[in-house]
C-alpha positions as CSV (number, residue, x, y, z in Angstrom):
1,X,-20.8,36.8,-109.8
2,X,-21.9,33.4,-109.5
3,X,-22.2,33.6,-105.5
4,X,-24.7,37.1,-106.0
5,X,-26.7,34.7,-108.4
6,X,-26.9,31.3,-106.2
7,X,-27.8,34.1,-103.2
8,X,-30.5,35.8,-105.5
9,X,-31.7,32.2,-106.3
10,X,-32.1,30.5,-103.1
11,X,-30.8,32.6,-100.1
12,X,-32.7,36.6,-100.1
13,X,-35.1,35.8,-102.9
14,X,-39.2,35.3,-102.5
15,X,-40.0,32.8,-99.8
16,X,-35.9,31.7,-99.9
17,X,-34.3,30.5,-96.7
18,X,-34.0,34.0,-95.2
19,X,-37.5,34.6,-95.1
20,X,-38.7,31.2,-94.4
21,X,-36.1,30.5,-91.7
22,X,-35.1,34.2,-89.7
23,X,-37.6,35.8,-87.4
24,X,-38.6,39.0,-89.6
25,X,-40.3,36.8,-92.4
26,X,-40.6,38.8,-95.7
27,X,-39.7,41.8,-94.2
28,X,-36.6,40.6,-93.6
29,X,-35.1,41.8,-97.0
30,X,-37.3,45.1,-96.8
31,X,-35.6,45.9,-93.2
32,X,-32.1,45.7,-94.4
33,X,-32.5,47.8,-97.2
34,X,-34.3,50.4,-94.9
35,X,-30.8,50.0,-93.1
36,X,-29.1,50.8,-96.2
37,X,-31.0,54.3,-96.9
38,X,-30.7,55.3,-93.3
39,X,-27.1,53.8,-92.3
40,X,-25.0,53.4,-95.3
41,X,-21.9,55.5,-96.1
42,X,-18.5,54.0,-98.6
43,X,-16.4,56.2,-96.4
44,X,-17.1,54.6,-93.6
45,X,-16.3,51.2,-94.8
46,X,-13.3,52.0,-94.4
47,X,-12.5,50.1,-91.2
48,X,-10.7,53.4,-89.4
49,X,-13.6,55.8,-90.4
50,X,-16.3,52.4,-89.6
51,X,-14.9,52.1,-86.0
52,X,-15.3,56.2,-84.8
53,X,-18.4,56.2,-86.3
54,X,-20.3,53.5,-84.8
55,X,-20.6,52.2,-81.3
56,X,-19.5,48.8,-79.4
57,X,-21.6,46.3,-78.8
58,X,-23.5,46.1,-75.8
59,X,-22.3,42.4,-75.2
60,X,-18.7,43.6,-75.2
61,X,-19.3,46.6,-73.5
62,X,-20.6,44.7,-70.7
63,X,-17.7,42.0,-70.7
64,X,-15.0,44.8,-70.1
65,X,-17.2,46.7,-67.7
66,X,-17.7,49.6,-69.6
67,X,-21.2,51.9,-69.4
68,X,-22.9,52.4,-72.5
69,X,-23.2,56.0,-72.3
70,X,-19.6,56.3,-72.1
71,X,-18.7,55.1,-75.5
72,X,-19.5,57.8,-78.2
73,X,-17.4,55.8,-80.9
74,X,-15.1,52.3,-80.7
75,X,-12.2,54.2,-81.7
76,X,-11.5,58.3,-81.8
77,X,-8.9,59.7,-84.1
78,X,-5.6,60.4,-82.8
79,X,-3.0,61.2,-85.3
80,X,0.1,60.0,-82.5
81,X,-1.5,56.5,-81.9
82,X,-0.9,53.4,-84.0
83,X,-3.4,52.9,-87.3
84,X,-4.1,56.9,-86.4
85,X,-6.7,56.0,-84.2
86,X,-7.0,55.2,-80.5
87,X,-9.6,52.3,-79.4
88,X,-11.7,53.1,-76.4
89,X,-12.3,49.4,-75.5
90,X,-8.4,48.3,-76.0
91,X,-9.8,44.5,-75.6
92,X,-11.3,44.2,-79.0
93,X,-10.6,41.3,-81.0
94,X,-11.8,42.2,-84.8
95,X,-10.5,46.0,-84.3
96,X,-7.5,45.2,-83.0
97,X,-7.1,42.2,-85.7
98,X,-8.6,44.0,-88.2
99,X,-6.6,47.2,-88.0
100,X,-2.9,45.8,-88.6
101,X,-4.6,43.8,-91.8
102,X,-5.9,47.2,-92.8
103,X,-2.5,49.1,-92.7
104,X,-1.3,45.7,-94.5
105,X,-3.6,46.2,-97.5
106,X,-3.3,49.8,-97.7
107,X,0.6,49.6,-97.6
108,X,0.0,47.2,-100.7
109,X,-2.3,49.5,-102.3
110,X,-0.2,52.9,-101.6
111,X,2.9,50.9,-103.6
112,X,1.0,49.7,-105.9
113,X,-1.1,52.8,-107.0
114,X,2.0,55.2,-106.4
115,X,4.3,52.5,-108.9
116,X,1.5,53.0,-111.8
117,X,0.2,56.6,-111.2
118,X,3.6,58.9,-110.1
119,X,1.4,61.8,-111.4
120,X,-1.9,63.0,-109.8
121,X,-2.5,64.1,-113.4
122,X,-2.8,60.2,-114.7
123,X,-5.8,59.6,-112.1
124,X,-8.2,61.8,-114.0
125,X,-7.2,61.3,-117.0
126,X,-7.3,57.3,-117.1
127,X,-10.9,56.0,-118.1
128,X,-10.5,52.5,-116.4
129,X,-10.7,54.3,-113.5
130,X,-14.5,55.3,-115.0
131,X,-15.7,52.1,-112.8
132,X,-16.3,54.8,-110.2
133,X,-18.8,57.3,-111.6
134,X,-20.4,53.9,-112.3
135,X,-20.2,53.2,-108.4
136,X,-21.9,56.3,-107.4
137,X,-23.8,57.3,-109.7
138,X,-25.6,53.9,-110.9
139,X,-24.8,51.3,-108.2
140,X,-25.8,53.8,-105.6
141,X,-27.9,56.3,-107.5
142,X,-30.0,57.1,-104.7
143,X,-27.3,58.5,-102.6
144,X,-25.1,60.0,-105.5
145,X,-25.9,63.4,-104.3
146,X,-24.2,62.9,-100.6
147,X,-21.2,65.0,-99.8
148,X,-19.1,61.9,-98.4
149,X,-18.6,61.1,-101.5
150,X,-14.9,61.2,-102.6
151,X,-14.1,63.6,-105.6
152,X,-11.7,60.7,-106.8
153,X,-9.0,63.0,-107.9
154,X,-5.4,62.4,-105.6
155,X,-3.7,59.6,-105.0
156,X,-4.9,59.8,-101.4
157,X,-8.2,59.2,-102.9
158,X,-7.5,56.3,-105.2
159,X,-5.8,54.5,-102.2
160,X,-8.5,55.2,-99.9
161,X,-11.3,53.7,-102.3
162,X,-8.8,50.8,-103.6
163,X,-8.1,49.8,-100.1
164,X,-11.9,50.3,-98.5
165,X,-12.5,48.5,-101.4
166,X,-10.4,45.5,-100.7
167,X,-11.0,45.3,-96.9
168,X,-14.7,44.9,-97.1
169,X,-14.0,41.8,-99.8
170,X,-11.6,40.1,-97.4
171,X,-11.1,41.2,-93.8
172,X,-14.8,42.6,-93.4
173,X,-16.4,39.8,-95.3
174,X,-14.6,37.3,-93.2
175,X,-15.4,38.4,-89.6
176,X,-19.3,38.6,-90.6
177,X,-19.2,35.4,-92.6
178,X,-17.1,32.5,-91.7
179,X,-17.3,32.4,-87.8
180,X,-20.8,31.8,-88.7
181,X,-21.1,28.3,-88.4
182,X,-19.5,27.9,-84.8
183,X,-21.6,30.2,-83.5
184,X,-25.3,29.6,-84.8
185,X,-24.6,26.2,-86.4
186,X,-25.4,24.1,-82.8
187,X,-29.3,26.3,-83.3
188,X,-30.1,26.7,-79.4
189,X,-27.3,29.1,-79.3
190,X,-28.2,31.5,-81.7
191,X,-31.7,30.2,-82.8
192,X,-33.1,32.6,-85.8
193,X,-36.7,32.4,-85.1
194,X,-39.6,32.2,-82.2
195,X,-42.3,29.9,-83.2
196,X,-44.4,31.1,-79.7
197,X,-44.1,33.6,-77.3
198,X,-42.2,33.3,-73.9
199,X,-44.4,32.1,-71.0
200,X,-43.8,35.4,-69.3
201,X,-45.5,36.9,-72.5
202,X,-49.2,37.1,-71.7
203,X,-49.8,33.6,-70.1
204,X,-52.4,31.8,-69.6
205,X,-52.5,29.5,-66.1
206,X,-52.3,26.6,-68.1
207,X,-49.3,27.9,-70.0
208,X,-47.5,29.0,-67.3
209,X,-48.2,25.9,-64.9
210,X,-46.9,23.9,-68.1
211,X,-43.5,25.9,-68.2
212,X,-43.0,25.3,-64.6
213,X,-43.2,21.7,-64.9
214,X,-41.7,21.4,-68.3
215,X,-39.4,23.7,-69.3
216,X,-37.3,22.1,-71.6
217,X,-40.4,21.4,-73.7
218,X,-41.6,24.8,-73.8
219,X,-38.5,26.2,-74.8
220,X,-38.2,23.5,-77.7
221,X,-41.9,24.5,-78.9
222,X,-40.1,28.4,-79.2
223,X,-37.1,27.4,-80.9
224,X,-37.1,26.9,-84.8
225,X,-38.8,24.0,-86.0
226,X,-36.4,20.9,-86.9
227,X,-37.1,21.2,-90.5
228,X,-36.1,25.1,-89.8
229,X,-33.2,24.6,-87.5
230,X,-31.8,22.0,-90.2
231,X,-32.1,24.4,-92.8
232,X,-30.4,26.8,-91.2
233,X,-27.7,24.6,-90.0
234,X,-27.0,23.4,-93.7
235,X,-26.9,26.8,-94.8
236,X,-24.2,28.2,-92.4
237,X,-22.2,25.2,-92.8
238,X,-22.3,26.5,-96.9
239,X,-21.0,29.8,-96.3
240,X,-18.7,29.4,-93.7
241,X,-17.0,26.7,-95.5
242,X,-13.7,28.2,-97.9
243,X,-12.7,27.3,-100.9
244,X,-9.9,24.9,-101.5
245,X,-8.3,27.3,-104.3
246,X,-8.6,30.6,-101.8
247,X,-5.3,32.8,-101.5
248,X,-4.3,34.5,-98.0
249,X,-2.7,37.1,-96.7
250,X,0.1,36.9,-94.2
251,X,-0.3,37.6,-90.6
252,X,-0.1,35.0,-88.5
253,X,2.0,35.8,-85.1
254,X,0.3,39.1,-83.9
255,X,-3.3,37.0,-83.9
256,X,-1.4,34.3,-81.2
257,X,0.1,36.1,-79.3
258,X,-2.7,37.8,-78.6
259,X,-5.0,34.8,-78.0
260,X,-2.4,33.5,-75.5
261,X,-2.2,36.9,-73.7
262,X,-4.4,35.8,-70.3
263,X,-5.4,39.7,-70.0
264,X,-7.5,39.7,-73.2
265,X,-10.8,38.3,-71.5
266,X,-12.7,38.9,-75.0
267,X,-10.1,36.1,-76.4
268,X,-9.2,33.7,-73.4
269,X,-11.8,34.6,-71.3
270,X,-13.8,31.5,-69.2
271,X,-16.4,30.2,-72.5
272,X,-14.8,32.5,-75.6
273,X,-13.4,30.6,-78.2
274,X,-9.8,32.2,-78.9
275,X,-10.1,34.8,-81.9
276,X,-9.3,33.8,-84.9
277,X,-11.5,35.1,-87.8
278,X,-8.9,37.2,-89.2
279,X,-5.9,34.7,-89.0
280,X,-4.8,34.8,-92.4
281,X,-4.6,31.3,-93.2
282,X,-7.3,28.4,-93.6
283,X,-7.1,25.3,-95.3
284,X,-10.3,24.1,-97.0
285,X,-13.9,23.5,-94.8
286,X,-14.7,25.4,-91.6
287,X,-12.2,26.0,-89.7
288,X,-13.6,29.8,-88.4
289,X,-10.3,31.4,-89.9
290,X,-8.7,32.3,-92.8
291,X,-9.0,35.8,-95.2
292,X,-8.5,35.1,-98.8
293,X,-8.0,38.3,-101.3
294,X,-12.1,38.4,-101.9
295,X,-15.6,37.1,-101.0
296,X,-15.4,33.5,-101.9
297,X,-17.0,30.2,-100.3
């Protein structure tokens, strides 16, 4: 609660550092809750159900030599295959992390839920379990009509939500949020805003005779300002730092073995830093690893 109110105060609000510092200005906001009504589904937060439905990256499809049009989905279901899905690009780093944390949780859900609800009767007729009319119908009122929504009635469905739940508060959280700082926080690798065209972008002699010249100059008058780039920095320093009080899940050995496996281009490729967003443990600061049991910085 107090993170969603700092992030409403200073981070996504009016003029905040999102709009003054990231290239869509105030539409940034406006643009991701277009992406919301258009893209959003719970069921596919589910990491399984998220992976079929989406497709790879166009960065990773080009380190493992795959063509674009080839990939209808990163994974497709396959009952006989581990985690009931099989990957198409087998050299992915946050599926094939983020799928033995996900059988993980849901193994801890599935005891959990089965040890406090034997009967499928108890499910419907508990009304702490009321939260998720709430859900639908008030936190997401504007899709409450959708059919993908679950009827919330088996046990299958309680684990399912529960565990969705849970992975988007830890595993998901972590791989968008705390690898943030090594890659953006040096700005010229991931700068968030253009302050002037390219030269190739409608130049004018002069421009263009400039870039040749100078280059280094007219790439510093694009990047983010230093008053910008500094903000920035500051920021993803914040929330890819952990907190010293955080919990973690155990999983340790899969994640380095797999780093050390020389086949894995995507994690000990020539440039890539080895892979370790979803390494359960993390002391306090930013070390780019660590997934503690919910969203906390």
């Amino acid at each position: 609660m107090e993170i969603n109110a700092l992030a409403r105060e200073a981070l996504i609000n009016a003029n905040g550092i999102i709009e003054s510092s990231f290239f869509p200005g105030k539409y940034a906001i406006e643009l991701s809750s277009i992406a919301y009504g258009a893209e959003w589904r719970f069921d596919h937060e589910a990491l399984p159900q998220n992976l079929i439905s989406r497709r790879a990256p166009v960065s990773l499809l080009l380190l493992t030599c795959y063509f674009v049009q080839n990939i209808h989905g990163i994974g497709e279901e396959d009952p006989n295959a581990p985690h009931g899905l099989k990957l198409t690009i087998k050299d992915y780093p946050f599926a094939n992390d983020g799928l033995v944390l996900w059988d993980i949780l849901k193994q801890w859900v599935t005891n959990y839920v089965t040890h406090y609800y034997p009967q499928t009767n108890l499910i419907e007729s508990d009304k702490e379990l009321a939260w998720w009319s709430e859900i639908k119908n008030v936190g997401h009122g504007d899709k409450r009509d959708e059919p993908w929504w679950s009827e919330f009635k088996t046990l299958n469905d309680l684990i399912d939500i529960v565990t969705t739940i849970i992975w988007v508060t830890s595993g998901h959280h972590v791989a968008v949020n705390f690898g943030q700082y090594s890659y953006a926080g040096y700005f010229p690798n991931k700068p968030t805003i253009a302050r002037s065209k390219m030269p190739t972008e409608d130049p004018t002699n002069e421009e263009w005779e400039w870039f040749l010249n100078k280059p280094e100059e007219a790439l510093l008058k694009c990047f983010p300002s230093q008053i910008q780039a500094t903000k920035v920095m500051a920021i993803l320093n914040v929330l890819s730092n952990h907190s010293p009080d955080e919990e973690y899940i155990e999983l340790e050995g899969i994640i380095d073995a797999r780093n050390a496996d020389c086949n894995l281009m995507n994690r000990n490729g020539s440039g890539v830093m080895p892979y370790e967003l979803l390494k359960p443990y993390s002391g306090p600061g930013v070390p780019g690893k660590g997934v503690p049991y919910s969203i906390s910085i």
